[in-house]
ZALO-956147 format. One line per field, with one value per residue (C-alpha): residue number from 0; chain; z, x, y. Coordinates in nm, 4 decimals, padded with zeros to 6 digits. Layout:
# ZALO-956147
tinu [NUM,...]
pafi [A,...]
Z [Z,...]
X [X,...]
Y [Y,...]
This chain:
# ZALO-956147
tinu [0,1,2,3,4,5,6,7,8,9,10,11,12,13,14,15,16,17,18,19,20,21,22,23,24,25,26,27,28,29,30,31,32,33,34,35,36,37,38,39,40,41,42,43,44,45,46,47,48,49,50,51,52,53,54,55,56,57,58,59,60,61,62,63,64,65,66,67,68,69,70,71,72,73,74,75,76,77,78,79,80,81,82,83,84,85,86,87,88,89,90,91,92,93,94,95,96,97,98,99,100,101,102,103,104,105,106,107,108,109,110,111,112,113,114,115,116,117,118,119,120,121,122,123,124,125,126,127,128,129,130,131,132,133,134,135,136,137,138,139,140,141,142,143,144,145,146,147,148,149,150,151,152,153,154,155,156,157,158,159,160,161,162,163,164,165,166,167,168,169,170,171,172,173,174,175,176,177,178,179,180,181,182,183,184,185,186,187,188,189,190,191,192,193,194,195,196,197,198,199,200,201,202,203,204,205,206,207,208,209,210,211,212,213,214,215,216,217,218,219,220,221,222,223,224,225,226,227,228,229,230,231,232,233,234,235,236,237,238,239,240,241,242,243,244,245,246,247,248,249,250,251,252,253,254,255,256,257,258,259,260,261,262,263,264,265,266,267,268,269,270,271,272,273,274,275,276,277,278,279,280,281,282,283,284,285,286,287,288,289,290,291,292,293,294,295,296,297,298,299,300,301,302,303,304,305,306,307,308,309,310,311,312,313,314,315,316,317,318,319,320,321,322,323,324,325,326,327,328,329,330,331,332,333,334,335,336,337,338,339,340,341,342,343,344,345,346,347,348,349,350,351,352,353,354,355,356,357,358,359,360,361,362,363,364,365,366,367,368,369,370,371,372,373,374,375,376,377,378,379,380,381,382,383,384,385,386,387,388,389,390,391,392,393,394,395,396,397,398,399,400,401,402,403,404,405,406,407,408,409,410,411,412,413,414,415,416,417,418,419,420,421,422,423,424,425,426,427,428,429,430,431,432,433,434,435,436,437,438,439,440,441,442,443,444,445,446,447,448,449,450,451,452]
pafi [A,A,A,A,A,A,A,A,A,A,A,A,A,A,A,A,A,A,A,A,A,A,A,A,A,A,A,A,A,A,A,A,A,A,A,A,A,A,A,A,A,A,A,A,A,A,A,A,A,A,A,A,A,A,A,A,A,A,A,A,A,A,A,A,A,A,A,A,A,A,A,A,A,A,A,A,A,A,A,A,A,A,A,A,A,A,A,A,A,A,A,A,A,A,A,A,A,A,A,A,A,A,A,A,A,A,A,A,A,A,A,A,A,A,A,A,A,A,A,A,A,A,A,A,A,A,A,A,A,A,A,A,A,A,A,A,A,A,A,A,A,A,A,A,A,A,A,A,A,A,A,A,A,A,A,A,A,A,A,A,A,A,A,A,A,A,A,A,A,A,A,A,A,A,A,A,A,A,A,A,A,A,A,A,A,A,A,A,A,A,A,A,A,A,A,A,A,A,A,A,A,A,A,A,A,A,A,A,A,A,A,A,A,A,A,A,A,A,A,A,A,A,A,A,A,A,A,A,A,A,A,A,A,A,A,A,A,A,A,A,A,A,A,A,A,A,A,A,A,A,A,A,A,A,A,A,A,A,A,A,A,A,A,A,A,A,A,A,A,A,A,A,A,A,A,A,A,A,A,A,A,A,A,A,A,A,A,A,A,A,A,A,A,A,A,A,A,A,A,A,A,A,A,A,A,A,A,A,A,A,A,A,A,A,A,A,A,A,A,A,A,A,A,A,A,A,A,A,A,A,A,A,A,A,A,A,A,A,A,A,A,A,A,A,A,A,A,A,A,A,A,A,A,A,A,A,A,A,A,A,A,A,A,A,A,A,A,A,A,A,A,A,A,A,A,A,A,A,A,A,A,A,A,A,A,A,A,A,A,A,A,A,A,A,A,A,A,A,A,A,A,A,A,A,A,A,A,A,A,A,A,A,A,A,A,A,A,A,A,A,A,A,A,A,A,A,A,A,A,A,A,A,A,A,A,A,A,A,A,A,A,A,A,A,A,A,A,A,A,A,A,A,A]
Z [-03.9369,-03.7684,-03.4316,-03.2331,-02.9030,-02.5972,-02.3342,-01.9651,-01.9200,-02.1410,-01.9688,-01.6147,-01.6372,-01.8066,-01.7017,-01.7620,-02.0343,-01.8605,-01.8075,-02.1087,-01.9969,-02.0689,-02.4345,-02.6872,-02.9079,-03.2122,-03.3124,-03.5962,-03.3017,-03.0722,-03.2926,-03.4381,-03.0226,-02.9856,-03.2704,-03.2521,-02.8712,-02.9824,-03.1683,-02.8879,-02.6801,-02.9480,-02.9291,-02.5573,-02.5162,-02.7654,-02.6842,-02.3198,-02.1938,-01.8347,-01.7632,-01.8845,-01.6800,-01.3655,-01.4522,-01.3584,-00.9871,-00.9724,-00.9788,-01.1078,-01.4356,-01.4706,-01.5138,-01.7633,-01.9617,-02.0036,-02.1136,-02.3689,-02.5161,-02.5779,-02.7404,-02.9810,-03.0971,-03.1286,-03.3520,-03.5406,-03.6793,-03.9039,-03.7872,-03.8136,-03.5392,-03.4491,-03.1283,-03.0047,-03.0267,-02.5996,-02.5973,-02.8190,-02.6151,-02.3106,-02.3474,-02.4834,-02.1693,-02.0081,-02.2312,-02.1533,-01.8028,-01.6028,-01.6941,-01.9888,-01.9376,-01.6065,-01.4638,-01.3543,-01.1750,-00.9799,-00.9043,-00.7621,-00.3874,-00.4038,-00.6024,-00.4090,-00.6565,-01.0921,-01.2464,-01.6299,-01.7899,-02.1429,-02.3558,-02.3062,-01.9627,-01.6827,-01.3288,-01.0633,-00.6722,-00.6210,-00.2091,-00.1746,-00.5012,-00.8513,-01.0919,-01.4817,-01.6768,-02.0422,-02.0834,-01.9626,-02.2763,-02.5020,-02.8200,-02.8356,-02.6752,-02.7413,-02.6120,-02.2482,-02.2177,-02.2528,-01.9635,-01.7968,-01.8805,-01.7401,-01.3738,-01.3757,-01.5132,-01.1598,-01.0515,-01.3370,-01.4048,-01.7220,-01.8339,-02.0375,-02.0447,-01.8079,-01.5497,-01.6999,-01.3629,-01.1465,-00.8203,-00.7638,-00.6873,-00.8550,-00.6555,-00.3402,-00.5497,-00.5609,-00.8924,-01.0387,-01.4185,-01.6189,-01.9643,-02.2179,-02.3581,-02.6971,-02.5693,-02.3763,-02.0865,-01.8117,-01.9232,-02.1863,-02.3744,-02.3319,-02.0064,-01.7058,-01.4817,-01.1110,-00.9357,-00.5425,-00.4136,-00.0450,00.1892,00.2275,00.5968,00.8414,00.9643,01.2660,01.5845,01.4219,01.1326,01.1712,01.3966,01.2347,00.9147,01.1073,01.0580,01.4643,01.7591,02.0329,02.2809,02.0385,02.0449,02.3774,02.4329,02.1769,02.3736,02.6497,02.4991,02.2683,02.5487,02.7870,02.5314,02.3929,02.0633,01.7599,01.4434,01.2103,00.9404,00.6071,00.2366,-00.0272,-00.0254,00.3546,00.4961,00.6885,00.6944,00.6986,01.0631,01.0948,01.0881,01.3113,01.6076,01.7091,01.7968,02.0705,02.2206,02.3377,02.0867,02.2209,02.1780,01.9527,01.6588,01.4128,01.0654,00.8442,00.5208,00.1359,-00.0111,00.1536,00.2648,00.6120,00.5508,00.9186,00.8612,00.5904,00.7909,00.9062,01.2151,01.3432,01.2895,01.6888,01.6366,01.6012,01.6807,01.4395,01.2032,00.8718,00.7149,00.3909,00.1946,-00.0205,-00.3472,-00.4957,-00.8638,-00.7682,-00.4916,-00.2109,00.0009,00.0322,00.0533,00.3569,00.3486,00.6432,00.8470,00.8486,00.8557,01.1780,01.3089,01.2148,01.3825,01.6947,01.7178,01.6949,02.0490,01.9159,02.1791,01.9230,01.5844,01.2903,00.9776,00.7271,00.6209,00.7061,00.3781,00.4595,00.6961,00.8221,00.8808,01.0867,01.3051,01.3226,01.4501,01.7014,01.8628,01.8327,02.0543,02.3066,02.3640,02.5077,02.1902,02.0982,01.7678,01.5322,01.2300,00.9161,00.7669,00.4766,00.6318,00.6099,00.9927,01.3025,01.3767,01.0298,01.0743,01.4319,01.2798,00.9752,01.1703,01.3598,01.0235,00.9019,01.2124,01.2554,01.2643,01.6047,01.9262,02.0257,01.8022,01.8981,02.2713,02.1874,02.0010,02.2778,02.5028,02.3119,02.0847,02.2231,01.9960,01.6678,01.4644,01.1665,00.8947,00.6007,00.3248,00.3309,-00.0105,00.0120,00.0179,00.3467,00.5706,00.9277,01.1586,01.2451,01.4857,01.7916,01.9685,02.2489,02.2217,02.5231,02.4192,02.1399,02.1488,01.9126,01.6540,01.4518,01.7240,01.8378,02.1928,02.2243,02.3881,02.1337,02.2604,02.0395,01.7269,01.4164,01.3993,00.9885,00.9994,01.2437,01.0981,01.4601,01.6576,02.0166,02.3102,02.3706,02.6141,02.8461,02.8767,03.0459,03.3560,03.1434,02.9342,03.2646,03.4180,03.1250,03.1153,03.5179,03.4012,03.1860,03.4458,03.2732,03.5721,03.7471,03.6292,03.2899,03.3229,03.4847,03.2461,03.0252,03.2806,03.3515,03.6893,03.5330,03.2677,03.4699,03.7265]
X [-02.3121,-02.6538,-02.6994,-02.9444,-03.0793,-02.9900,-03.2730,-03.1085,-03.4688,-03.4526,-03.1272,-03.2519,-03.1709,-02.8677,-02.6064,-02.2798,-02.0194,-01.7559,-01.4098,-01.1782,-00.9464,-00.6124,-00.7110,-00.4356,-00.4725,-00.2528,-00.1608,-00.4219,-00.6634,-00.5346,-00.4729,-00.8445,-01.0134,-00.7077,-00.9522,-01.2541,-01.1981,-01.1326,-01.4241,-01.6749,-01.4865,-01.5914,-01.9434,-01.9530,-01.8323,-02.0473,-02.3997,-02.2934,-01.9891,-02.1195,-02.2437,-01.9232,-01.6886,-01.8755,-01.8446,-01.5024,-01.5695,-01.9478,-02.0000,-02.3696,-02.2976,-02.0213,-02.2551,-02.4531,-02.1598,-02.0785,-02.4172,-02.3907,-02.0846,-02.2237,-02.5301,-02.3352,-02.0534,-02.3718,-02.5572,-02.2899,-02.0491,-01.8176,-01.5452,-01.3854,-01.2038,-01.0601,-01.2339,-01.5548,-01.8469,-01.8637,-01.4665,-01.3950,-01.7322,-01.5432,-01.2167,-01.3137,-01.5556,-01.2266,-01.0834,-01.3072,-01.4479,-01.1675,-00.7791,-00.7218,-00.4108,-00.3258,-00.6473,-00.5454,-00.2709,-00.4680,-00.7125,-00.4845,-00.4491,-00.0527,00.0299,00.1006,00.3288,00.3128,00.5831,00.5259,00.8600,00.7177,00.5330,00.6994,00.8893,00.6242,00.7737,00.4980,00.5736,00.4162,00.4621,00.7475,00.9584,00.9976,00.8788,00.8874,00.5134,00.5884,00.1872,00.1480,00.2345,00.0721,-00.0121,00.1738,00.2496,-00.0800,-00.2559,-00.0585,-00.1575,-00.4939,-00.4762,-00.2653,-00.5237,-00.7827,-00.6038,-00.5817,-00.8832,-01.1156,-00.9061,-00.9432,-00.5523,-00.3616,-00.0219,00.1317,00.4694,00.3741,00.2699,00.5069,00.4983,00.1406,00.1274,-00.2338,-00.5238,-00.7608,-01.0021,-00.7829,-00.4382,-00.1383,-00.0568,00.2614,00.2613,00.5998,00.5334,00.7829,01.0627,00.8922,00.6039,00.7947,00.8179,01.0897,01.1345,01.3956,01.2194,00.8182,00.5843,00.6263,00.3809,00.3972,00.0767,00.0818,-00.1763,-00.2613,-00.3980,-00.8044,-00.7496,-00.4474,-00.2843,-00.3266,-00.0646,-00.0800,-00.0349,00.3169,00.4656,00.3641,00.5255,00.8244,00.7615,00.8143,00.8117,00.5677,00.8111,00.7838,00.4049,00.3918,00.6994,00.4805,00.1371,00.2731,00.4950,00.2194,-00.0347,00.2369,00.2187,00.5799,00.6597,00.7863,00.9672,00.9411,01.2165,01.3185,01.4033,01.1514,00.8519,01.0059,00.6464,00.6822,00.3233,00.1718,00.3693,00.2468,-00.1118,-00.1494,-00.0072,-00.3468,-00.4895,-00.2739,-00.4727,-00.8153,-01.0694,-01.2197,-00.8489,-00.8816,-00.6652,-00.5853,-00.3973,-00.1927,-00.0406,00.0489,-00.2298,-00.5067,-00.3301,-00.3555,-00.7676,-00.8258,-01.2310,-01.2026,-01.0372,-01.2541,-00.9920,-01.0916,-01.4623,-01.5059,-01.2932,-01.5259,-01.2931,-01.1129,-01.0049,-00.8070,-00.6187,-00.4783,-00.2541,-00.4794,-00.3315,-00.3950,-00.3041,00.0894,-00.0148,00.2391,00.1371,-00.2589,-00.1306,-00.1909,00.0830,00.1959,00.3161,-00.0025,-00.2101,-00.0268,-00.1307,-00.4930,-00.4457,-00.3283,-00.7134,-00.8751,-00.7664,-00.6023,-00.4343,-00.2352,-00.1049,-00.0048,00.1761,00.2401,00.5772,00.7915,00.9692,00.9921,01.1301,00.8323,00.6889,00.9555,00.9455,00.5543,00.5544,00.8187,00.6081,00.2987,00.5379,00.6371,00.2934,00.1405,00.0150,00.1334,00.3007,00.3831,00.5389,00.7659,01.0721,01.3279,01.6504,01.8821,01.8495,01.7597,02.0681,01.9637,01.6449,01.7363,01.9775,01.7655,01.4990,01.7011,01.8686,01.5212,01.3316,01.5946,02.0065,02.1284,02.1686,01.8388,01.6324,01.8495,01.7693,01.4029,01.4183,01.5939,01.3278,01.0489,01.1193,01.0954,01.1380,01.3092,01.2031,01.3981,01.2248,01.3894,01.3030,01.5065,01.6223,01.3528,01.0972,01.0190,00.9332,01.0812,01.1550,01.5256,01.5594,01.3685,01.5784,01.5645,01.6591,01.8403,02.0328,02.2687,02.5816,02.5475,02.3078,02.4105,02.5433,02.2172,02.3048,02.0771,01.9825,01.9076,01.5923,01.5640,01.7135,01.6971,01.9456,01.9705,02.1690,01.9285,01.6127,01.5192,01.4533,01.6099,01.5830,01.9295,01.8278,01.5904,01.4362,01.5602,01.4337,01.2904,01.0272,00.9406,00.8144,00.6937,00.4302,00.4051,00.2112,-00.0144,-00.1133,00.0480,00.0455,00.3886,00.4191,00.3993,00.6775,00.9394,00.9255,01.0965,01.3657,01.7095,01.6520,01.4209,01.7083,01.9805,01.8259]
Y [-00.0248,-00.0910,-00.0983,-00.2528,-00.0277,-00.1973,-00.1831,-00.2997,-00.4291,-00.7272,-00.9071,-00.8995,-01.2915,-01.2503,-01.4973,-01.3455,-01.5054,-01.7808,-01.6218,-01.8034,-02.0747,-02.0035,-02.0757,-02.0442,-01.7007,-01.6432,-01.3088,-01.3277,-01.3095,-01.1125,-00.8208,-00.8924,-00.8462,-00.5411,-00.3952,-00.4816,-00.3614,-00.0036,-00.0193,-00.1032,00.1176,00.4049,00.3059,00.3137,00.6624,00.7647,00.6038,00.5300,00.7932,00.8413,00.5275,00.3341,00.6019,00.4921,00.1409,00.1361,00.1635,00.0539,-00.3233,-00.2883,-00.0552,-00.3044,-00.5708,-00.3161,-00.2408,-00.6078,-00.6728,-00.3617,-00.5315,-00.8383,-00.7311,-00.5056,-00.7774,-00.9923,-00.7998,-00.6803,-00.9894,-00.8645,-01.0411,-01.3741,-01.5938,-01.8667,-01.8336,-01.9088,-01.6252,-01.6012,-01.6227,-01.3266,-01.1454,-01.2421,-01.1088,-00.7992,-00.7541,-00.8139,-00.5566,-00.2734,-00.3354,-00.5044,-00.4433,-00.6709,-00.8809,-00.8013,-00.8231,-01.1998,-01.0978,-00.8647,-01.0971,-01.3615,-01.2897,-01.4582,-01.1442,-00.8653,-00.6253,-00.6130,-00.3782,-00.3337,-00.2649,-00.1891,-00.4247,-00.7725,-00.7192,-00.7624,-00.8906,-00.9808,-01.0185,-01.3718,-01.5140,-01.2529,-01.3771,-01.1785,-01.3673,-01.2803,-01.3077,-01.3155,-01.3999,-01.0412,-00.8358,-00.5836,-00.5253,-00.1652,00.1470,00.2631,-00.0420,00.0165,00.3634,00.2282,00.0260,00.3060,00.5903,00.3839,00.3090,00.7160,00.8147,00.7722,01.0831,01.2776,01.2587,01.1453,01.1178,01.4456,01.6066,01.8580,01.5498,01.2539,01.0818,01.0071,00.8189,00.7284,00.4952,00.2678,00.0027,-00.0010,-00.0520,00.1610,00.2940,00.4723,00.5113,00.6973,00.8529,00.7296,01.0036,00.9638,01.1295,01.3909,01.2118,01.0138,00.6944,00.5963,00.2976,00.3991,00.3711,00.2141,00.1082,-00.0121,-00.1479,-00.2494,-00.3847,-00.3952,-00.7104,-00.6962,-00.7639,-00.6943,-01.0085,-01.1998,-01.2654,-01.6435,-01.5688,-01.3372,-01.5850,-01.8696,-01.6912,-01.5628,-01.2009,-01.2019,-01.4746,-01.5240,-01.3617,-01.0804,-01.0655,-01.0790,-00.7674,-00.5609,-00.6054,-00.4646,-00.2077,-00.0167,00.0148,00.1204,00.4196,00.3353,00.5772,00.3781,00.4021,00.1247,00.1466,-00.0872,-00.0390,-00.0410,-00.3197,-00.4475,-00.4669,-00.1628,-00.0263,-00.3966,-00.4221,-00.0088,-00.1634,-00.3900,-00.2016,-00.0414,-00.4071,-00.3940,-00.1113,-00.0955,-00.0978,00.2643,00.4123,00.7015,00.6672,00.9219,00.7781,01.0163,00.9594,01.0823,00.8642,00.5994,00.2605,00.1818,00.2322,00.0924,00.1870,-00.0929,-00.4120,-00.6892,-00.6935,-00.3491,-00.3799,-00.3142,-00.0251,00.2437,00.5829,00.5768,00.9195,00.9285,01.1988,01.2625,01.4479,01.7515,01.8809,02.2557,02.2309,02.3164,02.5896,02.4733,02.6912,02.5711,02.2003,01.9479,01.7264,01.4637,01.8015,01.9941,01.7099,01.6057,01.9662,01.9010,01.6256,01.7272,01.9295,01.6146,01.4329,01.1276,00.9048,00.7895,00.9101,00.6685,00.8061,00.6485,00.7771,01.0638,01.1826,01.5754,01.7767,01.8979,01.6150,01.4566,01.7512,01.7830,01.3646,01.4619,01.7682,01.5223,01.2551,01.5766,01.7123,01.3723,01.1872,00.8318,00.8085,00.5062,00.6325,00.4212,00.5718,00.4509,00.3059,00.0378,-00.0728,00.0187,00.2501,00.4389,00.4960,00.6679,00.8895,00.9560,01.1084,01.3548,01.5052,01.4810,01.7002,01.9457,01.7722,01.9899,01.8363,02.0117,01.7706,01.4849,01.5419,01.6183,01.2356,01.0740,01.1817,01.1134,00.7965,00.5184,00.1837,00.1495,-00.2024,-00.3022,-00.4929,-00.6835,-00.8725,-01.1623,-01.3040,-01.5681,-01.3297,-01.3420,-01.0171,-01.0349,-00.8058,-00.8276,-00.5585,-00.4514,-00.1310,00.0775,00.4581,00.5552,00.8800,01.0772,01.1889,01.4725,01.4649,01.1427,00.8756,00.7370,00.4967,00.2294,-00.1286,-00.4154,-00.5683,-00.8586,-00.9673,-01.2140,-01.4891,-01.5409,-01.8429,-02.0106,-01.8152,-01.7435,-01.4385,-01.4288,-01.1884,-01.0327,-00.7363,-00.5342,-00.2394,00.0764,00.2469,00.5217,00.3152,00.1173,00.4208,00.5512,00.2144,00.2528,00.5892,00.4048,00.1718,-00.1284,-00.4244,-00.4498,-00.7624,-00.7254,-00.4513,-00.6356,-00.9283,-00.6827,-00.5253,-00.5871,-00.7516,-01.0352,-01.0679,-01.0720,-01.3818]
């Protein structure tokens, strides 16, 4: 097969090929681009290896590598199809430089989750509701890897039975990919693959209430509460919305506050939100890795640590899973730094008792919490889809180390769909906001008193 040298210099006018329109593609031809796209794919890392491995992440040898594919199917038609010339150049551009068939679905901003239960079983999160996407399917187990391998391959990581399960990160989206048993790996009927992606921007007051993730009264309880220096744990199953509410906390605090965010892997990304563009102190740390060395790892707890060094007023993790790290956020919250942390529970009550077994389960700890935590919220995602936050609590004591007492604060009616204020804040967090020089004011809108007249 001849090939024609492709000189970059001679498409500086080159108007890239129009995406295809939902056009109809039997088998015949989708088998036909499933080849002829491991062929160009051959070429590439042959004549072009480094330049199409940065292509992935760099929009401009994107373009390139587009324009490299083109020429090459151009000058070398050996094929036959039903489709148009710039179709079949087209989708295998799509093929090789974007994510094939799923690369709509991460391109449509309604779509927040895809899971890829083998070859014809993709589900997609679309405005908060599963929704099954037999047009996202694949061609085989090999052609799924392929898409897999490339989501991986900016970290240097790919799937083997020593490492049958990777959590990692491609373009800003969460990735977790599962090697199938036939290839020595976890899952039972070949890979898995679970992509979530994450909001460009954090979301407005408006937009929450308007949505129903929390009332006005709510807005207003929380800008007084997080500047008054309050401690909180937000808590909720799987995919509740717990670090979208984690985020936008901080914009309740002055935008010279410095902030310190912790977590496993890079989602909050503060630095990158068009809402904290005036936010200029802002630090992020996360977890570092040493090829299975424990010992030389930075996880959530000694990241917290590092932390500590670095004078943050407050402290945002993204998730307490470990031991360690429960009990590194709770000696952040008893040395005079502000903390706003997530946790897995099933409600508000959980989530208190959850952290106490998790930093230490004695009395001790509990007493340490009681003193130091201040706010448990509760977020759910209702069967509609919807996020809301269904529980705002006080933490006013343990008895023991599992019987967390506490004051509801507010709470969401699901019958009526509406939150209400049922309660007030103690004496403790009043004086605890006194010290931050919240206005008087502002306090006893909250307290007993005001409730009770």
């Amino acid at each position: 097969m001849s090939v024609v040298t492709f000189n970059p210099l001679e498409y500086t006018d080159y108007i890239p090929q129009l995406q295809v329109k939902e056009d109809y593609i039997n088998i015949s031809d989708s088998e036909k681009i499933y080849n002829l796209t491991a062929i160009v794919k051959a070429y590439l890392r042959d004549n072009y290896g480094e330049l199409y491995i940065s292509s992935l992440t760099n929009p401009e040898h994107r373009k390139e590598i587009k324009y490299i594919i083109s020429d090459f199917i151009k000058e070398n038609k050996k094929w036959e199809f039903n489709l148009s010339l710039e179709q079949v150049i087209a989708k295998v551009q799509e093929e090789i430089t974007e994510l094939g068939v799923i690369q709509k679905a991460l391109d449509d901003p309604t779509i927040t989750n895809i899971d890829i239960n083998g070859l014809n079983g993709t589900y997609v999160e679309q405005d908060g509701v599963d929704v099954f996407r037999p047009d996202i399917a694949f061609q085989s187990e090999e052609h799924l890897y392929q898409v897999i391998d490339r989501l991986l391959l900016m970290e240097g990581k790919t799937l083997t039975a020593a490492e049958p399960h990777i959590d990692s990160f491609f373009r800003g989206f969460r990735v977790c990919a599962v090697l199938g048993k036939n290839r020595g790996g976890l899952s039972t009927f070949g890979p898995l693959l679970s992509i979530r992606k994450f909001a460009p921007d954090v979301f407005s007051d408006e937009e929450v209430i308007s949505y129903g993730n929390i009332s006005e009264e709510m807005r207003d309880f929380l800008a007084t509460v997080i500047p008054g220096g309050a401690n909180i744990l937000i808590t909720g199953g799987t995919n509740s919305g717990k670090t979208t509410t984690l985020i936008r906390l901080p914009l309740y605090l002055d935008s010279t506050t410095r902030i310190c965010t912790i977590e496993d892997s890079p989602e909050m990304m503060l630095q990158t939100k068009e809402a904290y563009k005036e936010y200029k102190n802002i630090i992020s740390l996360e977890q570092k890795k040493f090829d299975g060395k424990k010992e030389r790892e930075y996880d959530i707890a000694k990241n917290t640590v590092v932390a500590l060094r670095l004078r943050p007023v407050w402290i945002l993790i993204g998730e307490a899973r470990t031991e360690e790290a429960a009990f590194q956020a709770l000696q952040a919250m008893n040395t005079g730094h502000f903390v706003a942390m997530t946790i897995h529970a099933n409600s508000a009550r959980d989530g208190a008792v959850r952290f106490v077994q998790l930093a230490g389960n004695n009395a001790t700890i509990a007493a340490q919490v009681a003193s130091s935590l201040d706010l448990v919220l509760f977020q759910k995602k209702l069967r509609n889809g919807k996020r809301v936050i269904t529980e705002v609590v006080e933490i006013t004591g343990y008895k023991g180390a599992e019987e967390p007492t506490s004051q509801l604060i507010f709470k969401y009616d699901l019958k009526d769909q509406k939150h209400y204020k049922v309660g007030y804040i103690s004496d403790t967090l009043a004086n605890k906001m006194r010290m931050q020089f919240i206005p008087e004011k502002m306090i006893t809108r909250w307290t007993k008193e005001v409730v009770g007249s």
